[in-house]
ZANUKOL-936151 format. One record per residue: residue number from 0; residue in one letter; chain; x negated, y, z of N, C-alpha, C in turn. Coordinates in Angstrom, 3 decimals. Layout:
BEGIN
[pt NUM 'A' 'A' [X Y Z] [X Y Z] [X Y Z]]
...
//
This chain:
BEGIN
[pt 0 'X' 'A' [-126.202 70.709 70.018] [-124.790 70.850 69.712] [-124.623 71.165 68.229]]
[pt 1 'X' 'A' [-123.984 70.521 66.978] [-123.512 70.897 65.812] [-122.594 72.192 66.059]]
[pt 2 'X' 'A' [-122.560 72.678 64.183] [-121.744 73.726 64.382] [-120.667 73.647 64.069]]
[pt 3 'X' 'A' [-119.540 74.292 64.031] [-118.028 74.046 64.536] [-117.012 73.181 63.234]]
[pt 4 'X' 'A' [-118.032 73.822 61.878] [-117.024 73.338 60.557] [-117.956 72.003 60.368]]
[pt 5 'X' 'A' [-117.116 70.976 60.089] [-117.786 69.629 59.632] [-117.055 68.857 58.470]]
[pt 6 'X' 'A' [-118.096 68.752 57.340] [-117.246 68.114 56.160] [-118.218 66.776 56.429]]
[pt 7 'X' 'A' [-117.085 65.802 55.658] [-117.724 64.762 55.269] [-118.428 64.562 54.039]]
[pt 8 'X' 'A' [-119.355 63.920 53.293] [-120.020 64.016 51.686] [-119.369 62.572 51.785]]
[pt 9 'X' 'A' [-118.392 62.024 50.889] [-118.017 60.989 50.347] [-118.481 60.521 49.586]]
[pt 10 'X' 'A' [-119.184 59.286 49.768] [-119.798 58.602 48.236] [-118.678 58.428 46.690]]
[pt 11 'X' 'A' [-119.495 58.138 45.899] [-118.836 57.960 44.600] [-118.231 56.601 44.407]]
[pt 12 'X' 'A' [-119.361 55.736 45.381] [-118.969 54.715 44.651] [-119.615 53.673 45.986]]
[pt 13 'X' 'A' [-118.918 52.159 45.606] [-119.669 50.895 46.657] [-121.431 51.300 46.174]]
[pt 14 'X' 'A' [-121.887 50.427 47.141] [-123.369 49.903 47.044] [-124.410 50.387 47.818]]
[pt 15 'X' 'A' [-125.737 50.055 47.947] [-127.016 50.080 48.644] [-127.035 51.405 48.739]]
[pt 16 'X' 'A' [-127.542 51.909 49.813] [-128.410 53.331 49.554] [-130.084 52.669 49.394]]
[pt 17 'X' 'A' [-130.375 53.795 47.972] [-131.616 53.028 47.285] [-133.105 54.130 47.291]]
[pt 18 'X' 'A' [-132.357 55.426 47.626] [-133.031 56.473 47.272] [-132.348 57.984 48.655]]
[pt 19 'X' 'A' [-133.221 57.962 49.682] [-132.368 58.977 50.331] [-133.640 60.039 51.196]]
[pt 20 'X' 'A' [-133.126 61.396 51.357] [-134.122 62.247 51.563] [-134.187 62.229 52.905]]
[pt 21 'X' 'A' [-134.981 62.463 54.220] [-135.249 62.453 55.407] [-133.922 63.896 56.214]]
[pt 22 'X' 'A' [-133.186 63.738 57.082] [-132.039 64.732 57.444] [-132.814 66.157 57.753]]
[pt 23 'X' 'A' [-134.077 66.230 58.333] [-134.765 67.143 58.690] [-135.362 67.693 57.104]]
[pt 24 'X' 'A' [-135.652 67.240 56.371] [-136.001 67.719 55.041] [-134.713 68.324 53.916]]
[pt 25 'X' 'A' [-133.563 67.523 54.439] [-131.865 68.444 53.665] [-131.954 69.702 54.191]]
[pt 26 'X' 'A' [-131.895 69.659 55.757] [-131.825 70.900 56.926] [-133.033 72.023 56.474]]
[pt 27 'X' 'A' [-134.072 72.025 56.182] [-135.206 72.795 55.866] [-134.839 73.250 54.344]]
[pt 28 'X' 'A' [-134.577 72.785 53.543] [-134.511 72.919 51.901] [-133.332 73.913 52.149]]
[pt 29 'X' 'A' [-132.236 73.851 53.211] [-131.109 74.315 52.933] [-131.311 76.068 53.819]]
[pt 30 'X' 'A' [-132.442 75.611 54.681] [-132.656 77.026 55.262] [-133.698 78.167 54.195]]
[pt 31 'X' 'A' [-134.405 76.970 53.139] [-135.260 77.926 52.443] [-134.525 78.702 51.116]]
[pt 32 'X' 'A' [-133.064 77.754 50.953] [-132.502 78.131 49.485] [-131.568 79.231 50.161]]
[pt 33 'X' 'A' [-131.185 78.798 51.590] [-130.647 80.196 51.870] [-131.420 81.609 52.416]]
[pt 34 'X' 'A' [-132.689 81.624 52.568] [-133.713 82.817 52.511] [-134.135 83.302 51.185]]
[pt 35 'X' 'A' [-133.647 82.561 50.109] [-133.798 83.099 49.300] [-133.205 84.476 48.373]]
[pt 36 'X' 'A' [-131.778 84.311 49.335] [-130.769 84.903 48.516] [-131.089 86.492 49.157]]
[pt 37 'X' 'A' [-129.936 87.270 48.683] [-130.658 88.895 48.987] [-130.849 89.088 50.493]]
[pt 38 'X' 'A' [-131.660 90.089 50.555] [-132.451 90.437 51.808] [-131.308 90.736 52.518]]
[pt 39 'X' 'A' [-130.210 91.294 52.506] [-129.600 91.727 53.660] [-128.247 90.805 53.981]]
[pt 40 'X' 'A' [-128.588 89.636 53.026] [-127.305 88.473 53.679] [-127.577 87.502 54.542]]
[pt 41 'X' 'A' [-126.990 87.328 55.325] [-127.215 86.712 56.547] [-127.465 85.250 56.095]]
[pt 42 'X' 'A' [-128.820 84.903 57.046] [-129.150 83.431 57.077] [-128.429 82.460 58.552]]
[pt 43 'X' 'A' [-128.430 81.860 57.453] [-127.175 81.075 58.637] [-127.782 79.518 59.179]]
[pt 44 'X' 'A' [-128.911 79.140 60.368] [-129.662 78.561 60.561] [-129.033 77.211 61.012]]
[pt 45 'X' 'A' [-127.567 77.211 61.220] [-127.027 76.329 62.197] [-126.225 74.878 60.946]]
[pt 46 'X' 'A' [-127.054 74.661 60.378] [-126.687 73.539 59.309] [-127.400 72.263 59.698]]
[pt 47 'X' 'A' [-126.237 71.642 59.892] [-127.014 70.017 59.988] [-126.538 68.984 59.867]]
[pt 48 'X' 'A' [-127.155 67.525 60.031] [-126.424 66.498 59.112] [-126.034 65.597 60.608]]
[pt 49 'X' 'A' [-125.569 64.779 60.707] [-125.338 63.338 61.454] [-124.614 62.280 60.424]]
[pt 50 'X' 'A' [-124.542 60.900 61.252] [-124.554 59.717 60.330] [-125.023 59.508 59.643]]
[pt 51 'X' 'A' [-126.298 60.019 58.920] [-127.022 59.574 57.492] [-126.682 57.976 57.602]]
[pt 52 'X' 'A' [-126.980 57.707 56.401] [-127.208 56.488 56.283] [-128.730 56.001 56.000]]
[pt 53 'X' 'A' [-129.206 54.895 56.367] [-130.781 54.794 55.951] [-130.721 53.747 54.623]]
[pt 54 'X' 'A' [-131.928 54.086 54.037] [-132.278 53.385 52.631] [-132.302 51.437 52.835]]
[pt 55 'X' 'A' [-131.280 50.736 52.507] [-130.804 49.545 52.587] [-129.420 49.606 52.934]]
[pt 56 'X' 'A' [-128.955 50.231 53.859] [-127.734 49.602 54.195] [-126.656 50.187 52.674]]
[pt 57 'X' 'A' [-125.534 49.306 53.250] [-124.465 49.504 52.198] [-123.280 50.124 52.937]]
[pt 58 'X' 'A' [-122.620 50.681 51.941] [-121.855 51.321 51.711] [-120.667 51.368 50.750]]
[pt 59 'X' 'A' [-119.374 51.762 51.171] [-117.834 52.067 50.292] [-117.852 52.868 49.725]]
[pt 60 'X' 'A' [-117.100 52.994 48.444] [-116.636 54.046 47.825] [-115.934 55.498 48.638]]
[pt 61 'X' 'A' [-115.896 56.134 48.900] [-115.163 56.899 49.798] [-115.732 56.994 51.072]]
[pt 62 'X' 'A' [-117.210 56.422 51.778] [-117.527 56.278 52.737] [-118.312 57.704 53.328]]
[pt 63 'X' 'A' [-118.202 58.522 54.383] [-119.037 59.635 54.744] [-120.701 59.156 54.428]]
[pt 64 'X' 'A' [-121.310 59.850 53.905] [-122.522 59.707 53.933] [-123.469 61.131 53.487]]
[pt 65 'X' 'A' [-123.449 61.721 54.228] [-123.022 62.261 55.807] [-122.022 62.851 56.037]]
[pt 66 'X' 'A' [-122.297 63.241 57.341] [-121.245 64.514 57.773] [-122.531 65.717 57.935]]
[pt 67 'X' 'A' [-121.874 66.879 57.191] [-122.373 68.357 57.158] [-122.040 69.068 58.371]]
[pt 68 'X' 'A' [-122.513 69.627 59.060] [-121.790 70.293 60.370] [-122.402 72.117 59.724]]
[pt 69 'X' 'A' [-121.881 72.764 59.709] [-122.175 74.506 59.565] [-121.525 75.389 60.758]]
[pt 70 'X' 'A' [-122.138 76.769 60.481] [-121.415 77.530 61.100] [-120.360 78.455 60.422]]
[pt 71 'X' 'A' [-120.999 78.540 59.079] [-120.176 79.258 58.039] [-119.872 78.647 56.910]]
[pt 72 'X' 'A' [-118.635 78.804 56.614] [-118.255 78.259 54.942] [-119.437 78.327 53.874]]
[pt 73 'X' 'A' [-119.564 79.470 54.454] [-120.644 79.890 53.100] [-122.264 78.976 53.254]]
[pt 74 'X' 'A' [-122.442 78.527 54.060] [-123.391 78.115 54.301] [-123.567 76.383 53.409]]
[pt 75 'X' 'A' [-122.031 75.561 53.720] [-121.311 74.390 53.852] [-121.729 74.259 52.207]]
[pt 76 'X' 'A' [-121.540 75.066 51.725] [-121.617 75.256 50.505] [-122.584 74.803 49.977]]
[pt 77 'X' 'A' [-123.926 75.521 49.864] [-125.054 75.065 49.424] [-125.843 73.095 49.873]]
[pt 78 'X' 'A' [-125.126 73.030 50.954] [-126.012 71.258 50.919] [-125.086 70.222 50.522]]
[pt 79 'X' 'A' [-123.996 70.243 50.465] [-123.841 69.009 49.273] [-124.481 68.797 47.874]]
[pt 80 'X' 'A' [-124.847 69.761 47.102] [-125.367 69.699 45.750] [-127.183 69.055 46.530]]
[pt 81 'X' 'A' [-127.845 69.760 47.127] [-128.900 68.686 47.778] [-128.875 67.276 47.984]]
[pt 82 'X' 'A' [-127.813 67.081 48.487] [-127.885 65.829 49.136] [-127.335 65.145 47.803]]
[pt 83 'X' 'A' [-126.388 65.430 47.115] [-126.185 64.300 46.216] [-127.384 64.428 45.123]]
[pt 84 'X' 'A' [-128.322 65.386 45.087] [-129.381 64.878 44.480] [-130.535 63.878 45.140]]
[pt 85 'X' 'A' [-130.459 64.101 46.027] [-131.758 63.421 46.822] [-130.845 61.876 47.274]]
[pt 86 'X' 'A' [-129.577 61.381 47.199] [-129.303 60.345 47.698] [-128.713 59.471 46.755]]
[pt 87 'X' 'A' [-129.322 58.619 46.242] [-128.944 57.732 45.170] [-128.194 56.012 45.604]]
[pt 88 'X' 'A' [-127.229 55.748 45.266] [-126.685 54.410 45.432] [-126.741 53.655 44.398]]
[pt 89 'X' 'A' [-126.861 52.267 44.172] [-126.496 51.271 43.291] [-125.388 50.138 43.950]]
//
């Protein structure tokens, strides 16, 4: 079951996905950058992706690629800046 808040990551722009990170590897990066932060703030484990797109297909300007599902705002926060590094279009 996802968790209750769900954003979409809108692309920038048309074209290929050329360059994209595995959904289980966003989900892990996002549980380790949030263990990082101070010891007594809550880790919030329930972050995850659906719809990726896989490396070939194409894509719209404005198109979800992905949807973020969280449990907390605060959480929602930290994996878009991931993902638009790890997912490159032409």
């Amino acid at each position: 079951m996802y968790a209750p808040i769900i954003h979409p990551l809108l692309t920038k722009s048309a074209g290929t996905v050329k360059k994209s990170m595995p959904k289980q590897s966003v989900e892990h990066r996002s549980i380790l950058e949030a263990a990082s932060k101070a010891a007594d703030d809550a880790i919030d484990f329930d972050v995850s992706l659906s719809g990726t797109k896989k490396i070939g297909e194409r894509v719209e300007k404005d198109e979800p690629l992905p949807f973020v599902h969280s449990r907390t705002d605060q959480a929602l926060l930290s994996v878009p800046p991931i993902l638009e590094e790890a997912i490159e279009i032409e």
